[in-house]
PDB file of N, CA, C and O in Angstrom:
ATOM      1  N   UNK A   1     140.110 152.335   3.069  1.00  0.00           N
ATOM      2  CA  UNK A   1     140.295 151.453   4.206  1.00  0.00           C
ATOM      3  C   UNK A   1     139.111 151.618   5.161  1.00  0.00           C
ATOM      4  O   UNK A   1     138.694 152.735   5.465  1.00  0.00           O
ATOM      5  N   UNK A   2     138.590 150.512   5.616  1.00  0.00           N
ATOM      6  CA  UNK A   2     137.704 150.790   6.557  1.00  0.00           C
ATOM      7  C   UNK A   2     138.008 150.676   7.663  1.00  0.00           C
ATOM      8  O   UNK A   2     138.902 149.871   7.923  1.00  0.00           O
ATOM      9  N   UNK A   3     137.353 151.474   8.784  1.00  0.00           N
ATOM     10  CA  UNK A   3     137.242 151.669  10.298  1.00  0.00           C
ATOM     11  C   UNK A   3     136.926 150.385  10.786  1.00  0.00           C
ATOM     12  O   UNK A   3     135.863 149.936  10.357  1.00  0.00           O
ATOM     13  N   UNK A   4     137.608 149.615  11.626  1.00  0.00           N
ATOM     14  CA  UNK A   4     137.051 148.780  12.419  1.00  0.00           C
ATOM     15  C   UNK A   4     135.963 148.813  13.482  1.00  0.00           C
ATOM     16  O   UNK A   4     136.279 149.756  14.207  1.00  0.00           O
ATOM     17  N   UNK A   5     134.751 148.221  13.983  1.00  0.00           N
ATOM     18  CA  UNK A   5     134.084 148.738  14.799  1.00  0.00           C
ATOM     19  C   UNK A   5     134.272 147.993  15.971  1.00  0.00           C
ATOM     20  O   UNK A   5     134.477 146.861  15.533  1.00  0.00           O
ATOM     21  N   UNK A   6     134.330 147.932  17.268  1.00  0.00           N
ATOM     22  CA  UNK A   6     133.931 146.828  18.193  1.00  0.00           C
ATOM     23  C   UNK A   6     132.660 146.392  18.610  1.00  0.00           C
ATOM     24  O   UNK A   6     131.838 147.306  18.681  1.00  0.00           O
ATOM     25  N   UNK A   7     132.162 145.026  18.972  1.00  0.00           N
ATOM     26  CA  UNK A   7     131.193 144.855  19.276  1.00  0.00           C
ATOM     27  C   UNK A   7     130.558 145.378  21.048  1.00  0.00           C
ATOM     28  O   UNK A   7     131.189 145.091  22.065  1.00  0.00           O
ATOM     29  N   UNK A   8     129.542 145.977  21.056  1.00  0.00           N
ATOM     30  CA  UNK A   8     129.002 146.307  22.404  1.00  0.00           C
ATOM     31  C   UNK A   8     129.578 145.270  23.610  1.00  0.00           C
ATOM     32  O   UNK A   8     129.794 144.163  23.116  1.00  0.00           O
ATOM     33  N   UNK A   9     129.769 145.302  24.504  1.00  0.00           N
ATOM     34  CA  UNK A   9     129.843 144.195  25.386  1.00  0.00           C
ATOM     35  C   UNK A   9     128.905 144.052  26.120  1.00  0.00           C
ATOM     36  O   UNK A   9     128.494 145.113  26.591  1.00  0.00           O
ATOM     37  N   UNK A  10     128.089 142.669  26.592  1.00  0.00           N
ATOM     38  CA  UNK A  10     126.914 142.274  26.906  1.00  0.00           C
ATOM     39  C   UNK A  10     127.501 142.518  28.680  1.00  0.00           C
ATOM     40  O   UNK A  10     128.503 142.121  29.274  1.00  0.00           O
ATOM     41  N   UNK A  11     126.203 143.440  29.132  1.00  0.00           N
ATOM     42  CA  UNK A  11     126.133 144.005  30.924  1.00  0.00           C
ATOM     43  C   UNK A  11     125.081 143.039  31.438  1.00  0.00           C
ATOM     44  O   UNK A  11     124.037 142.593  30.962  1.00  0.00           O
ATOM     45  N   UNK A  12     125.887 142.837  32.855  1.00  0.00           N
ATOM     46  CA  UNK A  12     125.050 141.910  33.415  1.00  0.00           C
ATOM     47  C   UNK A  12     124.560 142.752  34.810  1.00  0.00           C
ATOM     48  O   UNK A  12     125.087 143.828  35.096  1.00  0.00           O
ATOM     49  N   UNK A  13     123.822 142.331  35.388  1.00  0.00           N
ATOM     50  CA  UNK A  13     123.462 142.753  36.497  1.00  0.00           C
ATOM     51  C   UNK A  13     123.279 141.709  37.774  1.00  0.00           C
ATOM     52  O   UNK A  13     122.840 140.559  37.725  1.00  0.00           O
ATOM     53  N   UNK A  14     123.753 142.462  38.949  1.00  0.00           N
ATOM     54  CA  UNK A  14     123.441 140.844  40.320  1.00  0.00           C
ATOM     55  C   UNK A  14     124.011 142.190  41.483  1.00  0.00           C
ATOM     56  O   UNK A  14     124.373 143.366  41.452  1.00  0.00           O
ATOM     57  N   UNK A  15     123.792 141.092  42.430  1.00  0.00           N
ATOM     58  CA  UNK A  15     124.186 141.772  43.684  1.00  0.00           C
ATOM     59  C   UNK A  15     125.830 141.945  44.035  1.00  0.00           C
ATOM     60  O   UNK A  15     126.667 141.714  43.162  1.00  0.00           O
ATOM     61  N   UNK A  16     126.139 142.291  45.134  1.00  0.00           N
ATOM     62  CA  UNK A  16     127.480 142.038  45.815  1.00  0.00           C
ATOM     63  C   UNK A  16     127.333 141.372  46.970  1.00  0.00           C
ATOM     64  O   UNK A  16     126.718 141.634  48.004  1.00  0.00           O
ATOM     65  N   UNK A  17     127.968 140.506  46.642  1.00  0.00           N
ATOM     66  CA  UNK A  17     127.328 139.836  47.801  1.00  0.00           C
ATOM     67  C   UNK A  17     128.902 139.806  49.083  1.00  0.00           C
ATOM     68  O   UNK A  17     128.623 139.467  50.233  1.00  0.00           O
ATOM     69  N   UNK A  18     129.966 140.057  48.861  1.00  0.00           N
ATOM     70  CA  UNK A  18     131.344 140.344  49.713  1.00  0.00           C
ATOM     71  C   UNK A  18     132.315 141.274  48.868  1.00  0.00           C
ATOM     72  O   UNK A  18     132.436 141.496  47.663  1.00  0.00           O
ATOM     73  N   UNK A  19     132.837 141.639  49.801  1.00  0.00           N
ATOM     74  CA  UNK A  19     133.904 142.397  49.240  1.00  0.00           C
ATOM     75  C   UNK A  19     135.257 141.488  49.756  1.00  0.00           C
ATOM     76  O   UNK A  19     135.523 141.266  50.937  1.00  0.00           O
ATOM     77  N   UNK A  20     135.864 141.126  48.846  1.00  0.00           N
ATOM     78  CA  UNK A  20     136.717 140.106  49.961  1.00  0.00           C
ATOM     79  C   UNK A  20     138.386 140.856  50.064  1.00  0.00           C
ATOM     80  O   UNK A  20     138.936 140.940  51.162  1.00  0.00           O
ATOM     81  N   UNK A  21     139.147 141.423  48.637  1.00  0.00           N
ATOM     82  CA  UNK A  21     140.251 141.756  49.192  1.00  0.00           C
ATOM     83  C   UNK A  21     140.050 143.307  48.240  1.00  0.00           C
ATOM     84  O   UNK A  21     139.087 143.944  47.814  1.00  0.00           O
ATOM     85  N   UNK A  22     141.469 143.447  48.211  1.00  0.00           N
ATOM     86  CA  UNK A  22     141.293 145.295  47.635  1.00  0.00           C
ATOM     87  C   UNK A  22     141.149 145.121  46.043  1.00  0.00           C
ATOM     88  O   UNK A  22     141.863 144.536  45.228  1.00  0.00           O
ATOM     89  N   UNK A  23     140.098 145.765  45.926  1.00  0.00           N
ATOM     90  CA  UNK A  23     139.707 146.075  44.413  1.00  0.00           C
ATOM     91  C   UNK A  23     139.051 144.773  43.708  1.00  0.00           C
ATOM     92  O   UNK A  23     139.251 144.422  42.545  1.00  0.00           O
ATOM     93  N   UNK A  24     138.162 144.084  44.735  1.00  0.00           N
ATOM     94  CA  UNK A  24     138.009 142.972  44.469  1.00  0.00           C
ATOM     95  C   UNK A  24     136.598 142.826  44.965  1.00  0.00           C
ATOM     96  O   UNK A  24     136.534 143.090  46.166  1.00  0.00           O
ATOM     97  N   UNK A  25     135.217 142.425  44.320  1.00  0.00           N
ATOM     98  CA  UNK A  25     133.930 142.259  44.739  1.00  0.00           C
ATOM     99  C   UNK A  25     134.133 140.738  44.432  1.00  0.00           C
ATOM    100  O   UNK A  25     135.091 140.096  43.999  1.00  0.00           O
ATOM    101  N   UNK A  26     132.620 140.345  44.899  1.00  0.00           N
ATOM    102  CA  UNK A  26     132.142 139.099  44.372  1.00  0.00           C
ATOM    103  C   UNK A  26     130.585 139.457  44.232  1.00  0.00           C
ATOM    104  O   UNK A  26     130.067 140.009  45.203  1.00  0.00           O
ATOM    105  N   UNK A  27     129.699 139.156  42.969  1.00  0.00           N
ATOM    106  CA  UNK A  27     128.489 139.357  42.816  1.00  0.00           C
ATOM    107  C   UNK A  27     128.194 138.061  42.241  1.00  0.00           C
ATOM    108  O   UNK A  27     128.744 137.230  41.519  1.00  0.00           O
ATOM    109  N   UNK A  28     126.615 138.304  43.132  1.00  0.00           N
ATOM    110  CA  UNK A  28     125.920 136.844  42.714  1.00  0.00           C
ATOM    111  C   UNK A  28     124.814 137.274  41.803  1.00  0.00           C
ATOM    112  O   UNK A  28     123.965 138.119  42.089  1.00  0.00           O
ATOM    113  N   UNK A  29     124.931 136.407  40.327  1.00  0.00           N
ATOM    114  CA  UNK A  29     123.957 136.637  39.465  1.00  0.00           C
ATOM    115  C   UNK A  29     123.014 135.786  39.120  1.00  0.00           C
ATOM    116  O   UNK A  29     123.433 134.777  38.552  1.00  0.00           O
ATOM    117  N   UNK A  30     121.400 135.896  39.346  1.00  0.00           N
ATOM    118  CA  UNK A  30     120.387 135.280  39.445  1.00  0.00           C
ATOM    119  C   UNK A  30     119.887 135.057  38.442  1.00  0.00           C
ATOM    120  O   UNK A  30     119.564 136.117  37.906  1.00  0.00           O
ATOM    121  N   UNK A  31     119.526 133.854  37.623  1.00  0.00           N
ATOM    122  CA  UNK A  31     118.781 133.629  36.663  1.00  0.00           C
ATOM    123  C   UNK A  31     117.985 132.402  36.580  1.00  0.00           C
ATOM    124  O   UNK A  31     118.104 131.367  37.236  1.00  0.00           O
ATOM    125  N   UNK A  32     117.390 132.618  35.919  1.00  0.00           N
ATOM    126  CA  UNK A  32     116.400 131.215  35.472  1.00  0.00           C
ATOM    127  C   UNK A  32     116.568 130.399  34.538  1.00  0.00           C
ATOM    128  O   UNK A  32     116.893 130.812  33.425  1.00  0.00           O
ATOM    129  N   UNK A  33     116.330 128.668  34.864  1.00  0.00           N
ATOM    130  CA  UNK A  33     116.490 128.130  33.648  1.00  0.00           C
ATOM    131  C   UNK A  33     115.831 126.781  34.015  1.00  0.00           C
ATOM    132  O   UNK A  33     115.608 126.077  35.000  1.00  0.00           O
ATOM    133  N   UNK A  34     115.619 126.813  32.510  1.00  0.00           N
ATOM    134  CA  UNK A  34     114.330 125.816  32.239  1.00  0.00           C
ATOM    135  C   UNK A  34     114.850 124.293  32.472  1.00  0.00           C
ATOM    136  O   UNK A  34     115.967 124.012  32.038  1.00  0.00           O
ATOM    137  N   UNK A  35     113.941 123.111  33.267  1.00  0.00           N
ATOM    138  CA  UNK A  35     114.919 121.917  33.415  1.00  0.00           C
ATOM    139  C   UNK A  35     114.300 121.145  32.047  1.00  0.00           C
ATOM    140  O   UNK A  35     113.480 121.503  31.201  1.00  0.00           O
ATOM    141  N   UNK A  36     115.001 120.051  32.220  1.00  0.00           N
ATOM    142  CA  UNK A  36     115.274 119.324  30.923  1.00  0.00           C
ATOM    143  C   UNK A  36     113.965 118.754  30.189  1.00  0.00           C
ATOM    144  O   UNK A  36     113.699 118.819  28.989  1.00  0.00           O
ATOM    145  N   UNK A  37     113.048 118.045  31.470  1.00  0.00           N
ATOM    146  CA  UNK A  37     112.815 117.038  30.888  1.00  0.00           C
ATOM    147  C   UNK A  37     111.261 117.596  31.522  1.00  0.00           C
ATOM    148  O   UNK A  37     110.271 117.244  30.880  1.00  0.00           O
ATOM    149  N   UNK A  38     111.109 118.213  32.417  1.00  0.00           N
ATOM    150  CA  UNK A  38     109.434 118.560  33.335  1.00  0.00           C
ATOM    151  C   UNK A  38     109.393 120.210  32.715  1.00  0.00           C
ATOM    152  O   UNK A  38     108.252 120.672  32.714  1.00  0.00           O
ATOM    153  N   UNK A  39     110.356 121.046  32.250  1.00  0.00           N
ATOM    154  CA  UNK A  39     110.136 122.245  31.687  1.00  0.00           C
ATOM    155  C   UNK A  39     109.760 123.334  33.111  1.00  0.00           C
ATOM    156  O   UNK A  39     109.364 124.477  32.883  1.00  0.00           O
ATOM    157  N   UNK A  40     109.932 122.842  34.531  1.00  0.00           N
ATOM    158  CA  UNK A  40     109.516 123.521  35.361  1.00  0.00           C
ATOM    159  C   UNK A  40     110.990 124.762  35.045  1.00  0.00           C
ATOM    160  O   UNK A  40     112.133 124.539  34.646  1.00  0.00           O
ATOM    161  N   UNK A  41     110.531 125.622  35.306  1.00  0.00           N
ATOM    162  CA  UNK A  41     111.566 126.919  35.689  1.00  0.00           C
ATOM    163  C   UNK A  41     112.566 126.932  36.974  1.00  0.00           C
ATOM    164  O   UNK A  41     111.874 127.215  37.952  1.00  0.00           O
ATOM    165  N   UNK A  42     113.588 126.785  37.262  1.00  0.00           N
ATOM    166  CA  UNK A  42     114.423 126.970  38.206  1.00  0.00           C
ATOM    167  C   UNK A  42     115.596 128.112  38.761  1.00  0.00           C
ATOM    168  O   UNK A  42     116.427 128.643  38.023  1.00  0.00           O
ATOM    169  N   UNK A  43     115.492 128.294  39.874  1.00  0.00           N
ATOM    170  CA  UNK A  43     116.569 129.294  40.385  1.00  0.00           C
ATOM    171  C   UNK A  43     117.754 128.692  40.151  1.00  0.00           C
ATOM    172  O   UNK A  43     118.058 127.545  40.478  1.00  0.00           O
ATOM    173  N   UNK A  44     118.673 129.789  39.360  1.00  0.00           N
ATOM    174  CA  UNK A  44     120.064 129.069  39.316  1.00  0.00           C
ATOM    175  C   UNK A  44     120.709 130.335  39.714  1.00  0.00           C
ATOM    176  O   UNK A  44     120.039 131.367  39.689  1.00  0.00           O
ATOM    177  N   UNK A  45     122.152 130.356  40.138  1.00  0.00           N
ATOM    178  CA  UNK A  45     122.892 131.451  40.427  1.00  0.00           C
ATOM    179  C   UNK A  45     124.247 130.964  40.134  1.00  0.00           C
ATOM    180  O   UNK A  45     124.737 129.839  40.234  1.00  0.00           O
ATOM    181  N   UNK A  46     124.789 132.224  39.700  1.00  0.00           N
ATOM    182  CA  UNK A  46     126.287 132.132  39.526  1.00  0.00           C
ATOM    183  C   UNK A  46     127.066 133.550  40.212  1.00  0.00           C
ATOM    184  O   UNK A  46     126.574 134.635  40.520  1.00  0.00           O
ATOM    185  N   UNK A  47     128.615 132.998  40.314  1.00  0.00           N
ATOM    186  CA  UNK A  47     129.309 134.108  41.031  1.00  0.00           C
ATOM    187  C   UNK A  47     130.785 134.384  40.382  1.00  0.00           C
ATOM    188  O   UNK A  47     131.690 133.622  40.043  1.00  0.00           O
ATOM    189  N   UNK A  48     130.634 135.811  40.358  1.00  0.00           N
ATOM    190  CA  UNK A  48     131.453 136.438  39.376  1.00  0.00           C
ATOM    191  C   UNK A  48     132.803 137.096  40.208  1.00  0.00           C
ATOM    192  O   UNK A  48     132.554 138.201  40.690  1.00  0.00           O
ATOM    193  N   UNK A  49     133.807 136.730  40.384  1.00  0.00           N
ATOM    194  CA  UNK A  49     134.565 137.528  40.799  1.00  0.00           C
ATOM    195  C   UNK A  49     135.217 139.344  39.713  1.00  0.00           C
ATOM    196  O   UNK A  49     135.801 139.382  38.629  1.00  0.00           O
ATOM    197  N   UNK A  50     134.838 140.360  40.489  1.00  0.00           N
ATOM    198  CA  UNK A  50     134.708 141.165  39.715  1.00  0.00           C
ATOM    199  C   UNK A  50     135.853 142.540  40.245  1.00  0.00           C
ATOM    200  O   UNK A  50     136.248 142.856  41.368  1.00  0.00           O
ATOM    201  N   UNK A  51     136.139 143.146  38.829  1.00  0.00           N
ATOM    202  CA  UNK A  51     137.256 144.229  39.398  1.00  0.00           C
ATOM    203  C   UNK A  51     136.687 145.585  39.757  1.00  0.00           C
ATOM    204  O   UNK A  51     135.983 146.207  38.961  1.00  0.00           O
ATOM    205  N   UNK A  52     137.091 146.179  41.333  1.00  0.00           N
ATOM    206  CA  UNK A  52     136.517 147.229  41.123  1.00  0.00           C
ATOM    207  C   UNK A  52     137.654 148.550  41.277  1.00  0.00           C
ATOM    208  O   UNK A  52     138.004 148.905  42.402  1.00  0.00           O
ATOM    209  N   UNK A  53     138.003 148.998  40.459  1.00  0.00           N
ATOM    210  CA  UNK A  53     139.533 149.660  40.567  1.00  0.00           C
ATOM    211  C   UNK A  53     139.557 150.684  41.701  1.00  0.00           C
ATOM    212  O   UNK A  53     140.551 150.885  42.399  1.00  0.00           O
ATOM    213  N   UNK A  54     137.734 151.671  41.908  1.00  0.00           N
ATOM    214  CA  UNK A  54     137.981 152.772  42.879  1.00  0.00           C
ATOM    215  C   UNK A  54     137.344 151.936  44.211  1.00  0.00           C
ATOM    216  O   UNK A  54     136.830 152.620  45.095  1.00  0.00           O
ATOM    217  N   UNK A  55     137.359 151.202  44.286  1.00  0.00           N
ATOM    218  CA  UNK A  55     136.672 150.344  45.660  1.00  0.00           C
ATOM    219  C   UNK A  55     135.798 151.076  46.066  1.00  0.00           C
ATOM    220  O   UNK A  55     135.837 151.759  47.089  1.00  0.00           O
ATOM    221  N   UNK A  56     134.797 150.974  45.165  1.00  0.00           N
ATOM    222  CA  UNK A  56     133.710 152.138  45.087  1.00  0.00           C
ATOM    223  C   UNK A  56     131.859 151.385  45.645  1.00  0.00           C
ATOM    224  O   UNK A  56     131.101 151.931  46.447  1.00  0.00           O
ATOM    225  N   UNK A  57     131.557 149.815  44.765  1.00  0.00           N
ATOM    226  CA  UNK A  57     130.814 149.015  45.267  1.00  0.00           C
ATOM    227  C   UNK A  57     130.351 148.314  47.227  1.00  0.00           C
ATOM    228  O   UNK A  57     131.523 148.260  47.600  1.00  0.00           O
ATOM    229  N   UNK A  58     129.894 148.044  47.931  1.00  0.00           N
ATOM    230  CA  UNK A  58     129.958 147.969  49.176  1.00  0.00           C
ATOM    231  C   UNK A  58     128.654 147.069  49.474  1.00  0.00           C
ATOM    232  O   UNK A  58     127.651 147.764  49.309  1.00  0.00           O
ATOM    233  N   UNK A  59     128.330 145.717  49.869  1.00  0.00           N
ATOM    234  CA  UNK A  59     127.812 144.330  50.430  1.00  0.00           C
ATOM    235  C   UNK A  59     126.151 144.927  50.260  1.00  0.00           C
ATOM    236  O   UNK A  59     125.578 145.837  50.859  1.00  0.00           O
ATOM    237  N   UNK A  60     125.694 144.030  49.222  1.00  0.00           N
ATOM    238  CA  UNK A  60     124.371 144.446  49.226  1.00  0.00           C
ATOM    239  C   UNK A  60     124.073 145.334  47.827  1.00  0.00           C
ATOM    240  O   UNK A  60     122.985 145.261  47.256  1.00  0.00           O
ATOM    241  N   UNK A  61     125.130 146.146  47.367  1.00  0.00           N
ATOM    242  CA  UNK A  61     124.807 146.957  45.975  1.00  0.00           C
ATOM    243  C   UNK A  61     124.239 146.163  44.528  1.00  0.00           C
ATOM    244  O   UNK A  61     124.780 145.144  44.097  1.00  0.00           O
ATOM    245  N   UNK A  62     123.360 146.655  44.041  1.00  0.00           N
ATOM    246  CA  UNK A  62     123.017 146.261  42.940  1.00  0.00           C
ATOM    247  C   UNK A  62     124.451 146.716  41.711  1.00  0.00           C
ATOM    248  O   UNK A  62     125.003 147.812  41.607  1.00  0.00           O
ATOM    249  N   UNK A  63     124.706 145.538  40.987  1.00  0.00           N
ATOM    250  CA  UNK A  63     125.997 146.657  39.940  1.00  0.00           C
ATOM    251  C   UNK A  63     125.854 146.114  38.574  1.00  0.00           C
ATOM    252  O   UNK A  63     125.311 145.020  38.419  1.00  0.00           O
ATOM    253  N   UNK A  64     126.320 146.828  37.523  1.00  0.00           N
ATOM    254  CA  UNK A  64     126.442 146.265  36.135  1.00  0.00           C
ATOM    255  C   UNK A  64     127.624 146.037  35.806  1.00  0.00           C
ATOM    256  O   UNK A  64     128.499 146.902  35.835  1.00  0.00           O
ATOM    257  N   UNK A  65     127.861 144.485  35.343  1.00  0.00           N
ATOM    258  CA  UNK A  65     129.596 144.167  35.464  1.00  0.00           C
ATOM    259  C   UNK A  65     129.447 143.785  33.675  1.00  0.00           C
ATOM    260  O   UNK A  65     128.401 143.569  33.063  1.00  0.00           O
ATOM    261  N   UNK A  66     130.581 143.794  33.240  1.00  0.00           N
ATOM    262  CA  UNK A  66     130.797 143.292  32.038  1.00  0.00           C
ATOM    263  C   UNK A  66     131.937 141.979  31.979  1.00  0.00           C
ATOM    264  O   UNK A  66     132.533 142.033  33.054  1.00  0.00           O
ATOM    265  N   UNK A  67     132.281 141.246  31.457  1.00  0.00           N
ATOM    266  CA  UNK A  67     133.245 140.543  30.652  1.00  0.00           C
ATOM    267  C   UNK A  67     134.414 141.627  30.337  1.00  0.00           C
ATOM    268  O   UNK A  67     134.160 142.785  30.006  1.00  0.00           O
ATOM    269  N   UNK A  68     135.743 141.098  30.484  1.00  0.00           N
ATOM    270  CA  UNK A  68     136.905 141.642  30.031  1.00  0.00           C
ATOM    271  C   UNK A  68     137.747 140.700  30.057  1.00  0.00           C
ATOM    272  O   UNK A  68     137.407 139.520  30.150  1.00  0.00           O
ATOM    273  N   UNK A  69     139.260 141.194  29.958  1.00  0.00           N
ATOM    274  CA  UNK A  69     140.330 140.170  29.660  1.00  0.00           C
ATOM    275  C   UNK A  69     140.551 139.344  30.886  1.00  0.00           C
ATOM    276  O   UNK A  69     139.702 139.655  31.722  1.00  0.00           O
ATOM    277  N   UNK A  70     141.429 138.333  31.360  1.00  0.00           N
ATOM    278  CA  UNK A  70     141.678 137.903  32.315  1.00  0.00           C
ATOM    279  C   UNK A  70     142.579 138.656  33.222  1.00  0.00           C
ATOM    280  O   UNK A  70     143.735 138.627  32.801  1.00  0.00           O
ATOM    281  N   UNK A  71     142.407 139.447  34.536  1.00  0.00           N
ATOM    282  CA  UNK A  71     142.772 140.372  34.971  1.00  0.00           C
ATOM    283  C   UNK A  71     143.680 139.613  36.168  1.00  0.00           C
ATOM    284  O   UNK A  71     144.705 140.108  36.636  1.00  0.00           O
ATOM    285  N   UNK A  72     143.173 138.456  36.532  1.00  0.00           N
ATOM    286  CA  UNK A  72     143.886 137.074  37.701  1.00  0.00           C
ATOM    287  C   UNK A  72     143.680 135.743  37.880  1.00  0.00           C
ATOM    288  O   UNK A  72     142.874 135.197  37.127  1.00  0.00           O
ATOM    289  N   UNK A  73     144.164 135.179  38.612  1.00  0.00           N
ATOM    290  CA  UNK A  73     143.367 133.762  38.386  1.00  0.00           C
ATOM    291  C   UNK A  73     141.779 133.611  38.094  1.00  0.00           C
ATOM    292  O   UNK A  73     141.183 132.967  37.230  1.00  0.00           O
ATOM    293  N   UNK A  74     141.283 134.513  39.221  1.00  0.00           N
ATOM    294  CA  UNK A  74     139.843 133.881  38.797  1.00  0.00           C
ATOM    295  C   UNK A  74     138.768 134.920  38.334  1.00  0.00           C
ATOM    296  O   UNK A  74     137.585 134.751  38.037  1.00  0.00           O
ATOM    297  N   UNK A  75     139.871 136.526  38.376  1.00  0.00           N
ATOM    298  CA  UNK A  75     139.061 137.866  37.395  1.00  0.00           C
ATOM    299  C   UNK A  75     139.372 137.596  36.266  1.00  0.00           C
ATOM    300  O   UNK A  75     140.413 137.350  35.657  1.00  0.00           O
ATOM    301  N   UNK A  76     137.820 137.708  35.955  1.00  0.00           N
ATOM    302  CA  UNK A  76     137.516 138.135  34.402  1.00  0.00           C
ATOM    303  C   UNK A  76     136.132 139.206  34.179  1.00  0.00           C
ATOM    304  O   UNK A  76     135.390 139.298  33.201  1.00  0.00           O
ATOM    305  N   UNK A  77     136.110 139.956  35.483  1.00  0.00           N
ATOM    306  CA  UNK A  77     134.990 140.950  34.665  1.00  0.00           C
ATOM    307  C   UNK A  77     135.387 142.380  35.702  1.00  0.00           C
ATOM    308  O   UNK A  77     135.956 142.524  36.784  1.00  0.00           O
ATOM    309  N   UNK A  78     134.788 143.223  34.774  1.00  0.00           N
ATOM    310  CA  UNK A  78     134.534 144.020  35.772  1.00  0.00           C
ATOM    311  C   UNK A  78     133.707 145.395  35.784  1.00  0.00           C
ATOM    312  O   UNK A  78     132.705 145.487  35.075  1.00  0.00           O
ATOM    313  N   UNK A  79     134.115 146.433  36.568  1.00  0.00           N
ATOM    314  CA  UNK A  79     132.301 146.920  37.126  1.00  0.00           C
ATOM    315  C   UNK A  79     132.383 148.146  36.090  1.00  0.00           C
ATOM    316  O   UNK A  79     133.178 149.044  35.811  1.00  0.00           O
ATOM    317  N   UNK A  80     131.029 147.654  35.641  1.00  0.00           N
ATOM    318  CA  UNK A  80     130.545 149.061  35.152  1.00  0.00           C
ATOM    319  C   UNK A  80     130.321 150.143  35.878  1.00  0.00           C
ATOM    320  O   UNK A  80     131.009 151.158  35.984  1.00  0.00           O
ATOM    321  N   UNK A  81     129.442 149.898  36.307  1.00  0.00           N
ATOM    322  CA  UNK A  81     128.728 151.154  37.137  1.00  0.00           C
ATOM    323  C   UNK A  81     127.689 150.430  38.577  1.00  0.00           C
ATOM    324  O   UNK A  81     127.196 149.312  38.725  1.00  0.00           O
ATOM    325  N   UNK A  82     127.685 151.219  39.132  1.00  0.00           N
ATOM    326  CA  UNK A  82     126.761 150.776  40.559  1.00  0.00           C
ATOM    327  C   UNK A  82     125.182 151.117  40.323  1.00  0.00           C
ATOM    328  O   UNK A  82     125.092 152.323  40.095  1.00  0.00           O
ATOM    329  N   UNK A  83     123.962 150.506  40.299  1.00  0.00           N
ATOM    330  CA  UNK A  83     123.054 150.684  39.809  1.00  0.00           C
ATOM    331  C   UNK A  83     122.281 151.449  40.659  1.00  0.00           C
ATOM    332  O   UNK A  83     121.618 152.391  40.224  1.00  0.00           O
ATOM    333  N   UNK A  84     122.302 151.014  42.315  1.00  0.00           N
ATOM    334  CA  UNK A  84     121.696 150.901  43.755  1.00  0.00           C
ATOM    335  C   UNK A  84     122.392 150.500  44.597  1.00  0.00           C
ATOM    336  O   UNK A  84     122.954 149.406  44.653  1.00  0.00           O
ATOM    337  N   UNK A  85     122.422 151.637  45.568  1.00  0.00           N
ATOM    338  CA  UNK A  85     123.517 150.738  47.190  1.00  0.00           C
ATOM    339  C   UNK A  85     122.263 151.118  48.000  1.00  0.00           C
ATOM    340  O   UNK A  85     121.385 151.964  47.829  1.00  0.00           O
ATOM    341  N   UNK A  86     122.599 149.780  49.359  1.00  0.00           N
ATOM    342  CA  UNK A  86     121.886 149.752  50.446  1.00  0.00           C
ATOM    343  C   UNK A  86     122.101 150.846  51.482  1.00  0.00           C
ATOM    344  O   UNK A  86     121.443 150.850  52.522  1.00  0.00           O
TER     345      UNK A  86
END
């Protein structure tokens, strides 16, 4: 019988940009992307509502969040580890 393995889960990185209720961040994640039709490069951002169980993250921290199950209406990730606080 073989061992099942799991796949790594892909870490993202962004800021915090609020802490809004308990055990609860919001980080904004910055990336680039190419437009359609001129190929110029653009700022795009997205925002992750993220779990932080020891309310450990704080406004301004750099963090590494992952993907997980659906934890609430609008959690679905949460914190790895804190990379950098202000």
């Amino acid at each position: 019988m073989m061992a099942t393995t799991r796949k790594t889960p892909t870490l993202y990185k962004g800021i915090v940009s609020s802490k809004s209720g308990d055990k609860t961040i919001r980080v904004v994640l910055d990336y680039l992307a190419k437009h359609p039709k001129y190929g110029k490069m653009l700022k795009r951002r997205s925002v992750a509502h993220v779990h932080d169980e020891g309310n450990q993250a704080g406004v301004g921290d750099t963090v590494e969040i992952c993907k997980c199950r659906k934890l609430s209406k609008s959690k679905s990730w949460r914190l790895v580890r804190i990379l950098g606080s202000v």
